[in-house]
Structures are given as C-alpha cells and as structure tokens.
C-alpha positions as CSV (number, residue, x, y, z in Angstrom):
1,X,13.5,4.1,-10.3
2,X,11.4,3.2,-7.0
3,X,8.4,1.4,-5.9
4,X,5.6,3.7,-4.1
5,X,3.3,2.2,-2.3
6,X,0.3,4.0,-0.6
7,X,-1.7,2.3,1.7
8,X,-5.0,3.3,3.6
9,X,-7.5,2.0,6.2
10,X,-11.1,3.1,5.0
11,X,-13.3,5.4,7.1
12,X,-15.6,2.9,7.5
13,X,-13.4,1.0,9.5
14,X,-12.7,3.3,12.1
15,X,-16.3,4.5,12.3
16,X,-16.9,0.9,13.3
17,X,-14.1,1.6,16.0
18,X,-15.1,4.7,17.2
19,X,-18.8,2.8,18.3
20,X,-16.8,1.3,20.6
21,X,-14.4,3.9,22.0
22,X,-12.0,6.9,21.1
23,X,-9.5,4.9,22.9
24,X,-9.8,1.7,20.9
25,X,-9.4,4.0,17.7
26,X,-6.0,4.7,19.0
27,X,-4.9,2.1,19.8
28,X,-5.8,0.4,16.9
29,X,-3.7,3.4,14.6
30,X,-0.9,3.1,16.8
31,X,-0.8,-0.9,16.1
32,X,-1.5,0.2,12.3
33,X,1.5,1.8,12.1
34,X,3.6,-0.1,14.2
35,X,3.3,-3.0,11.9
36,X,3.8,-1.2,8.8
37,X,6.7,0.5,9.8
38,X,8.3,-2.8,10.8
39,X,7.7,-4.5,7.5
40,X,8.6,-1.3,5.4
41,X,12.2,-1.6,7.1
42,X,12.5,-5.4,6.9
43,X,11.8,-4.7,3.2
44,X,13.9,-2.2,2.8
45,X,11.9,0.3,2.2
46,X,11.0,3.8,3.7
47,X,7.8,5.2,4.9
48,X,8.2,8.8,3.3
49,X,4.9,10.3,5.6
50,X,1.5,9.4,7.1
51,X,-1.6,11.3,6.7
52,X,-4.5,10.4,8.8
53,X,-4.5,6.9,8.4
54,X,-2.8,6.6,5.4
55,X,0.6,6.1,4.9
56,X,3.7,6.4,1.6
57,X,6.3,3.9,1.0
58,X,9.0,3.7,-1.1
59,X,11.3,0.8,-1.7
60,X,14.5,0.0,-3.9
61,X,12.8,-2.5,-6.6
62,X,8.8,-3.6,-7.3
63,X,9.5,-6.8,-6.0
64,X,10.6,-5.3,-2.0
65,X,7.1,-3.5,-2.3
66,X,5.5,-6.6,-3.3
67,X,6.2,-8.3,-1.0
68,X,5.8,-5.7,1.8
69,X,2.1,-5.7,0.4
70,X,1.5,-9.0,1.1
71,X,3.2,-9.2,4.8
72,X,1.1,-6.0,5.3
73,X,-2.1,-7.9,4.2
74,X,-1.6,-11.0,6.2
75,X,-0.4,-8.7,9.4
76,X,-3.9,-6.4,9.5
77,X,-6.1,-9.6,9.0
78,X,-3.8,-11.0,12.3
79,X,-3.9,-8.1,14.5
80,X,-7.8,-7.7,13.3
81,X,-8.1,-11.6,14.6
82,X,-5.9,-10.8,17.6
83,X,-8.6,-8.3,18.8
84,X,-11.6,-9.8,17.3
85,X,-12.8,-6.7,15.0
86,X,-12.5,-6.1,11.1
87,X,-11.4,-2.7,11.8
88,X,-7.9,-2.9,10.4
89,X,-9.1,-3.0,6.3
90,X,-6.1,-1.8,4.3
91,X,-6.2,-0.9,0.6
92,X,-2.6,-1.1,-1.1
93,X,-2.1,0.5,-4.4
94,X,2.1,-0.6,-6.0
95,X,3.4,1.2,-8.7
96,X,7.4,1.4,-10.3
97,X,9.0,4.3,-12.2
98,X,11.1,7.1,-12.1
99,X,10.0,10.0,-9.1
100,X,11.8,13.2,-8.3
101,X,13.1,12.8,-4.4
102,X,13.1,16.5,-2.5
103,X,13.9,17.3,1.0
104,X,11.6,19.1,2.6
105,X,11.0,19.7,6.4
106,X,14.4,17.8,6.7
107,X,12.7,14.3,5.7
108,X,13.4,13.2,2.1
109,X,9.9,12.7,-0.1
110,X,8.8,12.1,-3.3
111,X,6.9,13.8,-6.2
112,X,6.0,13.0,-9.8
113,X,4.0,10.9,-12.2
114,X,5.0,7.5,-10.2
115,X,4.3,8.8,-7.1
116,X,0.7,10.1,-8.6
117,X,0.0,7.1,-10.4
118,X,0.2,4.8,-7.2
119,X,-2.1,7.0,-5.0
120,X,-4.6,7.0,-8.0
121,X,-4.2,3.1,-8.1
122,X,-4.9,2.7,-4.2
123,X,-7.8,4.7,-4.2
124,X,-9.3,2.0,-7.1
125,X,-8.9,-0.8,-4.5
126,X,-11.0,-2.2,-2.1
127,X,-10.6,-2.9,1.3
128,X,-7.7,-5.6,1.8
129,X,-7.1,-5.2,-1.8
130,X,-3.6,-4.8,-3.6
131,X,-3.8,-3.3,-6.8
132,X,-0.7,-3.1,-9.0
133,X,0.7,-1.7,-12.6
134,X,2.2,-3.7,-15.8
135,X,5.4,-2.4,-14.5
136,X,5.1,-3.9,-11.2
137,X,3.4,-7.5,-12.4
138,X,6.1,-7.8,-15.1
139,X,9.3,-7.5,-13.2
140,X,10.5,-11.0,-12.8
141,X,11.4,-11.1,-8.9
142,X,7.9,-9.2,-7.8
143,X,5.9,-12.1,-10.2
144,X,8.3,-15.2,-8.6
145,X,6.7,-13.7,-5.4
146,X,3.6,-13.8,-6.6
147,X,4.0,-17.3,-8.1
148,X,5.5,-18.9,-5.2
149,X,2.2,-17.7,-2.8
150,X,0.0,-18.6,-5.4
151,X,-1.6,-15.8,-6.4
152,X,-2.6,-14.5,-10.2
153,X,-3.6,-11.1,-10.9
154,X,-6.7,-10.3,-12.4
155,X,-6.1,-7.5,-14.9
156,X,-7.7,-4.5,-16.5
157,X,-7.3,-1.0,-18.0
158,X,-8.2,2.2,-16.2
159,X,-8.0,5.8,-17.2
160,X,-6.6,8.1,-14.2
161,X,-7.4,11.0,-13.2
162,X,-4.3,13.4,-14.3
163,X,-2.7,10.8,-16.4
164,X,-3.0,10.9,-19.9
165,X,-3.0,7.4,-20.8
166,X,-4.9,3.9,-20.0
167,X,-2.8,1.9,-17.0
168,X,-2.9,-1.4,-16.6
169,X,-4.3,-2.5,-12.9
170,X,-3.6,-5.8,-11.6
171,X,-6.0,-7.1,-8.9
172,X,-3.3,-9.7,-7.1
173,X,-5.8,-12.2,-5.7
C-alpha cells in the first residue's frame, strides 16, 4: 500500500508570472520545487517525477501524505507572501491503495488504479485545494491530523474517468 499524491500549480498562475518576466517564472518553479522536495523527504516520502509544473509523491501511510499536503499548502501561500504575488496556487489531489512500483529510466515509479485515481482527484480540486479519498479520511493517524489543525472535510461522490465506480472526495477545508 502507498499514499500518491499529485500536485499542480495551474496555468493561470504562471501566465500571471510570465506578465512580469520569463525570469520570475523560473525562479518561481525552482522555489516550487525546492519546497516540495524538502517536505516530501521530511515526510518520508518520495517525489517519483515532475512534469511541467506538476509533480508525484509517494509516501509510506495516508497520514505522511496528509500531512505533507498541508505543510505544502501553508509553504506556497508563504513563499507567495514572501514575494508578494499569488502565483504559487497548488491543487493537491491524496489517495491510498495498492500500486505496482517499476523501474524505469533507473528511477523507481508507480503505475495502477491508485496512482490513476489520485491524478483524477487532483485534477477535481481547485487552486490551493486538497482533495482526498474515504481511504485517506478514514485512516485514524491522517484524520488525528486533521483533527488536531482543525479542519473537517466536506464530502461527496464523483464518478472518474477510467474508474468504474463512484469515489468518495473529501474537500479538507
């Protein structure tokens, strides 16, 4: 079992960056990733690849990726403060099951229904959004977490594209 976590900073965010300059735009990716490596490996976890401006996670147990989620949150709305724009907007999608681990190009990555269900979920959320699964909300360390910062999640169904049956999405507000 493992915890995949996509995350992704919306176009419309960097098309506000790039009005002010290619160089801000990088700059702002490299501090993207900087912090979300960091708090992938203080959790635990592993960030399996990047695309773009997107990036995988995997970590051990739901409640590691929970709480990477969170510190991920909190870190872009900081570093957006820091430099005074809104341009770091992430959308988090957390999901827990079973996944089929391959190596390929000599890094280790991940394939299968889990893996699908989580990018499907993150595409649902909204910027600076974390949207979870039942599995994820029920696991008794990941909803202490959630508990102890005060926050409840706001739940409904959704059907997913590829996946046969309803999933329950949990909007952690």
């Amino acid at each position: 079992m493992t915890a995949s976590m996509p995350t992704h900073v919306p176009a419309r965010a960097f098309r506000l960056a790039r009005l002010r300059s290619n160089a801000l735009v990088g700059k702002v990716v490299c501090a993207h990733f900087h912090v979300l490596n960091d708090i992938v490996a203080a959790q635990s976890g592993a960030v399996v690849k990047t695309i773009g401006d997107a990036a995988m996670a995997t970590f051990p147990t739901p409640d590691r990726a929970i709480a990477a989620a969170l510190e991920m949150r909190d870190a872009m709305q900081e570093l957006n403060e820091r430099h005074g724009t809104e341009d770091l907007l992430l959308k988090i999608g957390v999901h827990e099951g079973p996944c089929i681990a391959v190596m390929l190009n000599e890094r280790q990555d991940y394939f299968g229904q889990t893996v699908n269900i989580a990018s499907r979920v993150q595409h649902l959320a909204e910027s600076q959004e974390i949207l979870t699964t039942t599995p994820v909300v029920e696991n008794a360390l990941a909803s202490s977490i959630l508990e102890a910062r005060g926050l409840k999640s706001m739940s409904h169904s959704s059907r997913l594209r590829g996946i046969a049956n309803e999933i329950g999405i949990y909007a952690l507000r």
